[in-house]
N, C-alpha and C positions, 0 to 999 in steps of 0.2 A: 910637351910642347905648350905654349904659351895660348891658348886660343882663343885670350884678348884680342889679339892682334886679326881676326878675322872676325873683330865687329865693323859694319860701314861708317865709314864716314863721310859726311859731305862740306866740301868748306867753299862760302859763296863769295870770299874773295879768295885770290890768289898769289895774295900778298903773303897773307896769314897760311899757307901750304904747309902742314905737318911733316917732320921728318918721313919721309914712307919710299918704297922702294919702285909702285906704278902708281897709275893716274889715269882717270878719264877725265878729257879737260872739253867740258861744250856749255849751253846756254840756250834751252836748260839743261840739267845735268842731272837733279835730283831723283827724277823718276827708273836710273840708269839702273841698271842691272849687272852692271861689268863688275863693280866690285865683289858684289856676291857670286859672281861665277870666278871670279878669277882669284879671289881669295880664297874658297873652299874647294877651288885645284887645286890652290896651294899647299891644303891642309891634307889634301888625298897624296900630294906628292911628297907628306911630309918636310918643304922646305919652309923655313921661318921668311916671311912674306910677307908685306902689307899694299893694301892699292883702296886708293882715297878715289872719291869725286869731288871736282876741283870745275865750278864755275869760272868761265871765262870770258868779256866780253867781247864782242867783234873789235878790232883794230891793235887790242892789246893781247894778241896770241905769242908773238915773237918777242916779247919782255916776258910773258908767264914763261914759255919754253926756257929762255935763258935763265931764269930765277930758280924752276925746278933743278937745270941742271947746276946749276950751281951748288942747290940742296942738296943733290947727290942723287937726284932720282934716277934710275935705272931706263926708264921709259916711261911710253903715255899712248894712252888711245885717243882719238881725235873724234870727234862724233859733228853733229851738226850745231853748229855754221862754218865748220873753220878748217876744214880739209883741206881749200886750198890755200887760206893764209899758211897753214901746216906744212905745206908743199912749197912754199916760196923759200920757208926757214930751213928746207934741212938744202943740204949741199950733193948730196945725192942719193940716188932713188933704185927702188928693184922695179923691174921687168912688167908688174901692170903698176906701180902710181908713175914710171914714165908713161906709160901706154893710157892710163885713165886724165894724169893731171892732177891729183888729188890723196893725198894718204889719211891716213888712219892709224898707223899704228908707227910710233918711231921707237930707234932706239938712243935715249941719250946719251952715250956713253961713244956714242960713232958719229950723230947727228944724222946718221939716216933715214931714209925714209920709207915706207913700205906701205902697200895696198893689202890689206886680206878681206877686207871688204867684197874686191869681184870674185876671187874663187871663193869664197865661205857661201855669197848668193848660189852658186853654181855648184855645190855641195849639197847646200841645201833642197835643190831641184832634183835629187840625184831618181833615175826611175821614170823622169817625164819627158814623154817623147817631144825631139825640134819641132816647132810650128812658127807660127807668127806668134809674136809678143808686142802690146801698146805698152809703153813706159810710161808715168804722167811723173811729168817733175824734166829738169833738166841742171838741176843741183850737181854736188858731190859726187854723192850716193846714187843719183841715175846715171852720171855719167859710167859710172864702176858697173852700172846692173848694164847697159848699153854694151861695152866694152866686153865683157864676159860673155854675154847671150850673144854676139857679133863671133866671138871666138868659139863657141860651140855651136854654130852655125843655125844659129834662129834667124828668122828673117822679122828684124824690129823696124817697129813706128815710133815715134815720140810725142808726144802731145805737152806744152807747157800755155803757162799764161804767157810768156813774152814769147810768139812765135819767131822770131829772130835766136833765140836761144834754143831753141827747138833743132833750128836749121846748120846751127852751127857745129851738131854732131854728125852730120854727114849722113844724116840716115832717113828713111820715109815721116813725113812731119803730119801729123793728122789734124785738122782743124776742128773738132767736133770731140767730145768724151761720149763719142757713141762704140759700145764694144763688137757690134758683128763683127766676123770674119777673123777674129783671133783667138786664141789658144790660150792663150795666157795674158793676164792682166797685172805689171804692178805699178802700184802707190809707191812712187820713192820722192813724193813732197811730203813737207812734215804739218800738211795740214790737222792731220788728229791732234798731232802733240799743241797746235792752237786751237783746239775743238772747233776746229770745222771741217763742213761735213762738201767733198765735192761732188757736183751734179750729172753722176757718169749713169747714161742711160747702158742699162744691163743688156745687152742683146746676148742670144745663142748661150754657149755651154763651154765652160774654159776652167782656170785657177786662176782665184782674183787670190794677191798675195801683196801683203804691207809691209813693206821694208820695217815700219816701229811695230810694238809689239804690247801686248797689256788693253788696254782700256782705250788708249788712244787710236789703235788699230780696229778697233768696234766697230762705228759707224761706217765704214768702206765697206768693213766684212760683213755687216749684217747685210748692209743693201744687196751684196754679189751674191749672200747665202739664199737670201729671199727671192734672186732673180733665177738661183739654179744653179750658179755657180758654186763649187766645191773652192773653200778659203783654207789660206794659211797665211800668218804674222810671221815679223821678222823675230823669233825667238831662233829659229834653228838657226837663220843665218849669223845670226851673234854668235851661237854656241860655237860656229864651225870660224867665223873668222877672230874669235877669242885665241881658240888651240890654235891656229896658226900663228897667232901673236905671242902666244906664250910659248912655243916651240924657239919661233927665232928670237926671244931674249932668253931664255932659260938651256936652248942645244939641247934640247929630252922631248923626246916621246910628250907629249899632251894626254894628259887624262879626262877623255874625251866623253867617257860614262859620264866620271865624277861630274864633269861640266854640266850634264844635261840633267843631273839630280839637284842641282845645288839652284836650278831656275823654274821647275816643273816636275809635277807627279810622275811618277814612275812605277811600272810595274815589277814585283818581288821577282823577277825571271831574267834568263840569259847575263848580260854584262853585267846588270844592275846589282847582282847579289853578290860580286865580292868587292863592289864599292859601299856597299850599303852596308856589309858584313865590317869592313874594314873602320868605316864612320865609326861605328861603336864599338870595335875595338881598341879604336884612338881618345874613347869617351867624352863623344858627340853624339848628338839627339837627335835622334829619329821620328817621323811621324808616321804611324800606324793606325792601321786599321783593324778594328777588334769586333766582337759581333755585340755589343753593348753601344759604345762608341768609340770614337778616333784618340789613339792616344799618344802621348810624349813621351819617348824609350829611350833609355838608356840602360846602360850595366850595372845592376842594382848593386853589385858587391866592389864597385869604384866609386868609393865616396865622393868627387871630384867630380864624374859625370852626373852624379843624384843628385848634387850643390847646382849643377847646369839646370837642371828640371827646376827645383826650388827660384833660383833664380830667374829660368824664364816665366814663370806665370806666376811670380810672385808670391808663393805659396808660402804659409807661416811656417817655420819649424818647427812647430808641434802638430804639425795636420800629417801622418805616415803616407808612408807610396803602400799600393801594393803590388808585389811583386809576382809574373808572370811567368811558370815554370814551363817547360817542354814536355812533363808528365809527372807521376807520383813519385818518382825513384829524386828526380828534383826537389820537388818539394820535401821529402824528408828529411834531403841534405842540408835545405835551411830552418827543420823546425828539432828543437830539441825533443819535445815528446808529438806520436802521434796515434793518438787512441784510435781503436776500435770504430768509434763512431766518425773519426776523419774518413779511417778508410769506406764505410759505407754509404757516406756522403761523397765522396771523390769514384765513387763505384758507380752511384745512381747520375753525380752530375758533371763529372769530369770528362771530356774536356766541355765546358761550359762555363755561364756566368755566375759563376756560383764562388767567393771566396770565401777562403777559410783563416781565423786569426788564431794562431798557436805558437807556443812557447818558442822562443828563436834561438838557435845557436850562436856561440858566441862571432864568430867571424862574420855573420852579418853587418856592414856597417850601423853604428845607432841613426845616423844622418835617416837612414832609410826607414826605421823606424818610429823617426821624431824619438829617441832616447826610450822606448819603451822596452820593454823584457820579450814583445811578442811581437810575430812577423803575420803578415795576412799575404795569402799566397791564390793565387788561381792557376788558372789551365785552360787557356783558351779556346775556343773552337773555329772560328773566323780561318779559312784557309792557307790567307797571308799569314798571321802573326806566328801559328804553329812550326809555319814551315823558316821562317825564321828564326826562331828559336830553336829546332833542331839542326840550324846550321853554326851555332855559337856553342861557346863553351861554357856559358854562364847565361843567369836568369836575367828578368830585363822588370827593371822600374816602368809603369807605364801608365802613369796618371790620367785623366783626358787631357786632350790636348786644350786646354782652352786660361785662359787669363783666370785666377782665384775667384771664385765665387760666381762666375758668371757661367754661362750657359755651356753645357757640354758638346762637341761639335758631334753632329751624326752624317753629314756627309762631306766631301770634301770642299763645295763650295762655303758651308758655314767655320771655315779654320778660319782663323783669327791670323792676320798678317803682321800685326806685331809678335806673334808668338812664332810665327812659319818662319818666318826670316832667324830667328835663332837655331832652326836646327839644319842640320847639315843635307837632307831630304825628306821628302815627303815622300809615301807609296802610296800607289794607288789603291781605291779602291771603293765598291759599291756603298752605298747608305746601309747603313747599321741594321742587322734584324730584329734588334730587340729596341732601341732608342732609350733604356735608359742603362743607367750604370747598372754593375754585378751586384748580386745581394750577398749583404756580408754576414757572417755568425760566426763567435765565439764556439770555439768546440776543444771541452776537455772532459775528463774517464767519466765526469760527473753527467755532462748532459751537453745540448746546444743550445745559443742564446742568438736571438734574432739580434747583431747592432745596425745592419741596416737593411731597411726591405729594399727588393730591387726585381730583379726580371725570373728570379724564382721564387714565386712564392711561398709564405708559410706552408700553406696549407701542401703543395709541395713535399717540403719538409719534412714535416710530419708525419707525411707517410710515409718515412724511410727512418726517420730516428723516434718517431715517438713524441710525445709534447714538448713542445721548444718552452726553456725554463725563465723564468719572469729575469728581467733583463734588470741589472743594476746599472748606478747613473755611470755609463761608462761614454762619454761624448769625446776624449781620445783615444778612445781604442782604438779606435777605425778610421779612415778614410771616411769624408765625405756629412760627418755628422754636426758638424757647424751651422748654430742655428740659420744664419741666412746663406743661402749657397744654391749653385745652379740657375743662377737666377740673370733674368736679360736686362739692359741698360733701363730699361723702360720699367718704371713702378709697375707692381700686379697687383690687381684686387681683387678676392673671390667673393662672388658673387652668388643670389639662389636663382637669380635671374636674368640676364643681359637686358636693356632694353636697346629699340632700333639707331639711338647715337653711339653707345656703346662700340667699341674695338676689342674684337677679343673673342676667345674661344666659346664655340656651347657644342652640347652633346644631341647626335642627331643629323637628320637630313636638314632641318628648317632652320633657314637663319634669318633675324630682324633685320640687318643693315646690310651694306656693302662692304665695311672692312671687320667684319666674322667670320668666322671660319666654322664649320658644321665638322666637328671632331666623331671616332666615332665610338656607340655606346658600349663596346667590348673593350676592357681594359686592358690587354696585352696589345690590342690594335691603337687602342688611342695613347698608349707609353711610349710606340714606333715611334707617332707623328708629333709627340709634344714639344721636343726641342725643334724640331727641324718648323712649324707653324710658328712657334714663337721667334724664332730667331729669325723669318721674313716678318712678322709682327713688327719686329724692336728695333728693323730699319725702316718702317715708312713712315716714323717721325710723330707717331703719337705719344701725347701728351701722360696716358697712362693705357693699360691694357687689362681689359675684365677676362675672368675666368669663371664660367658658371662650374659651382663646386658638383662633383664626379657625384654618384651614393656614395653613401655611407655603410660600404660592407666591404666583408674579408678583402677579396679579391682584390678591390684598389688600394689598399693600403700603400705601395709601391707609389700609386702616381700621388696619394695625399701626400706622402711624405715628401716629395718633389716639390709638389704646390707649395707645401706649409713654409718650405725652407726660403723657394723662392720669396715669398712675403716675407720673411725674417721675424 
């Protein structure tokens, strides 16, 4: 399968409309998320598929519709402003956009028209018991949330800026964005997606809930979170009124998992594990959770999905994956020899962060290796990954998940969304207990050679094999050993001292400035926090970021060699 074809696209005239099979057509359009849910359905349903986002202006809806169809489009989601210009253009309608006035989803191929707007809201509530419900807005999309809550017998109010629009739903009209006395609260204006923020006095205890979804849904939901209200975005209602769209163009069952992976974290459990199992069988990327950090998985022995990793974080072709086995009886099977000393390093630290680089069997892809003779292999310990991997057939490439050379993600708020939006899901999971990468060594009949420190230390080591042997310049053996690397947008400088202008880490309770961070003086503790400190450092837009340098013994050698690289 081609899985070009499930990269987004967004085209801001709709003149220029690329050959493609759907469409969300609104204004704005960009921040949409339909294509990525409804492309990587398509890729869980194995059908060859495309669905663009297509800018549309108000007035010019019923020329873009007839141009798509022309182009041969199959259909199109209708989003905001233009539901009911949507609703003028088709010639006939299902059962709620007669009933609401407004569609969402056509199909062009019949010119009809269809609602899944109100059932997908009324899906999404599914659990919460009838009350009273205030709607703010009187658009579209309120009139659909009206219209569905009206049919499952809530007892609704409306509240808009033109109270005449209000009125003209037939339902209790509220003068005031005051919340007592009701149960439920939703935003179906798209003030967030204009960043504005509206002035609803929080009263009592409900679900304040936002028809958009993302960032723009923030301001609503922080106000309702902070008044006591329990919040929810319109992310589920897409998910639910997507499968319904893609049901009645496509006549199949909706993959309603896959939906929900392909726009939010998910946990390794229940439905999720044989959509997530299936992604990488199709070799598609996965985001993972490891006890080092978060990483980018695919089937290490599918050159084609290893090329997907390479090409999403940009990674050079001589930089190796390493590869993540389900236990030693795996890992054998990709290393041509495995001495005595593998096994009593895989005895003391397997499953752990601890990898090993030895001789590779030939059916190893080279891709995976960057063209070398040897494979570097681990054994995770992290709940998820293990239990992943003992549900595959095969070992999993799992680099961090993060753009070349910049900083490794340790929870799931620091993943990088140019790099998430390429793979097929994200799983959930807690911040890293180690925060930095695996420590890697060379190990053959001869001895062990440190190529890079990491979360197990030499000293470690050594008491389990004996003196680890002077390391020659081997800078592509491994993963990870490029001189500048792990490193944040933001220049680093270390330092022996911060003083109180300074931005930037020191070791300790005391700190001189306001933008310092007091790291602390145990270095397995201060390895946790170092990505995850600097990666809130490298967004509040300073100009550079100091590091007062760690001591100078055994024991840090893991975090200097992070530091040293960061600097380059």
């Amino acid at each position: 399968m081609d899985l070009s074809r499930y990269e987004a696209v967004v085209v801001d005239d709709w003149r220029l409309a690329p050959a493609a099979d759907y469409a969300v057509l609104g204004d704005p359009v960009a921040h949409s998320l339909s294509p990525r849910l409804h492309t990587w359905a398509y890729a869980a349903l194995c059908l060859e598929r495309s669905y663009v986002a297509i800018r549309v202006p108000s007035g010019e809806v019923g020329a873009a519709l007839d141009h798509l169809q022309r182009l041969g489009y199959r259909g199109v989601n209708v989003t905001v402003p233009h539901k009911a210009e949507a609703f003028a253009w088709c010639p006939s309608h299902d059962e709620w956009a007669a009933r609401v006035g407004v569609v969402n989803t056509i199909d062009l191929r019949t010119r009809h028209g269809a609602n899944t707007d109100a059932p997908g809201f009324l899906a999404s509530l599914a659990g919460l018991a009838v009350g009273r419900a205030l709607v703010l807005g009187a658009g579209g999309s309120a009139v659909a949330v009206v219209r569905a809550l009206e049919r499952a017998g809530w007892d609704v109010t409306v509240w808009a800026r033109r109270p005449e629009a209000a009125q003209a739903l037939g339902v209790g009209v509220a003068n005031t964005l005051r919340t007592e006395g009701f149960d439920l609260v939703v935003n179906a204006t798209s003030a967030g997606l204009a960043g504005e923020t509206l002035p609803v006095e929080w009263v009592g205890t409900g679900l304040a809930y936002d028809l958009v979804y993302g960032a723009a849904a923030q301001p609503f939901l922080r106000a309702a979170h902070q008044a006591g209200w329990a919040t929810q975005d319109g992310l589920s209602m897409l998910i639910h009124q997507a499968a319904l769209a893609l049901a009645q163009w496509e006549g199949c069952e909706p993959p309603v998992a896959a939906m929900h992976c392909a726009v939010q974290p998910v946990p390794y459990s229940g439905e999720y594990r044989a959509v997530v199992q299936g992604h990488l069988q199709r070799g598609q990327l996965v985001v993972v959770p490891t006890e080092t950090v978060f990483g980018l998985a695919a089937n290490a022995l599918d050159p084609e999905a290893v090329a997907r990793i390479f090409a999403a974080k940009g990674r050079p072709a001589d930089n190796p994956l390493i590869v993540h086995v389900r236990d030693v009886a795996q890992a054998q099977s990709l290393a041509a020899e495995w001495p005595d000393l593998a096994q009593k390093l895989a005895d003391a630290f397997w499953p752990g962060p601890l990898t090993m680089v030895l001789p590779k069997q030939t059916h190893v892809p080279a891709i995976t290796t960057a063209g070398l003779d040897s494979v570097a292999v681990r054994c995770p310990r992290h709940p998820v990954l293990p239990a992943l991997l003992a549900d595959l057939e095969f070992p999993l490439a799992a680099p961090s998940a993060n753009l070349s050379e910049s900083l490794s993600p340790t929870a799931l708020d620091d993943l990088e969304p140019r790099l998430t939006r390429r793979a097929a899901a994200v799983l959930q999971g807690e911040p890293t207990e180690f925060g930095i990468e695996s420590t890697v060594v060379r190990v053959t009949p001869d001895g062990v050679r440190l190529l890079r420190p990491g979360a197990i230390s030499r000293a470690q080591i050594e008491a389990v094999v004996g003196a680890i042997l002077a390391n020659d310049a081997e800078e592509k053996a491994s993963p990870g050993l490029r001189k500048r690397h792990y490193a944040p947008r933001t220049p680093i400088h270390l330092v022996d001292q911060l003083d109180a202008s300074h931005p930037g880490l020191v070791i300790g309770s005391a700190t001189n400035g306001p933008h310092q961070v007091a790291m602390p003086d145990e270095p397995q503790a201060y390895a946790q926090r170092l990505y995850r400190e600097l990666a809130r450092l490298d967004c509040a837009g300073h100009e550079a970021i100091f590091i007062q340098r760690p001591p100078n013994s055994p024991e840090w050698e893991a975090v200097h060699d992070r530091l040293n690289r960061m600097v380059g």
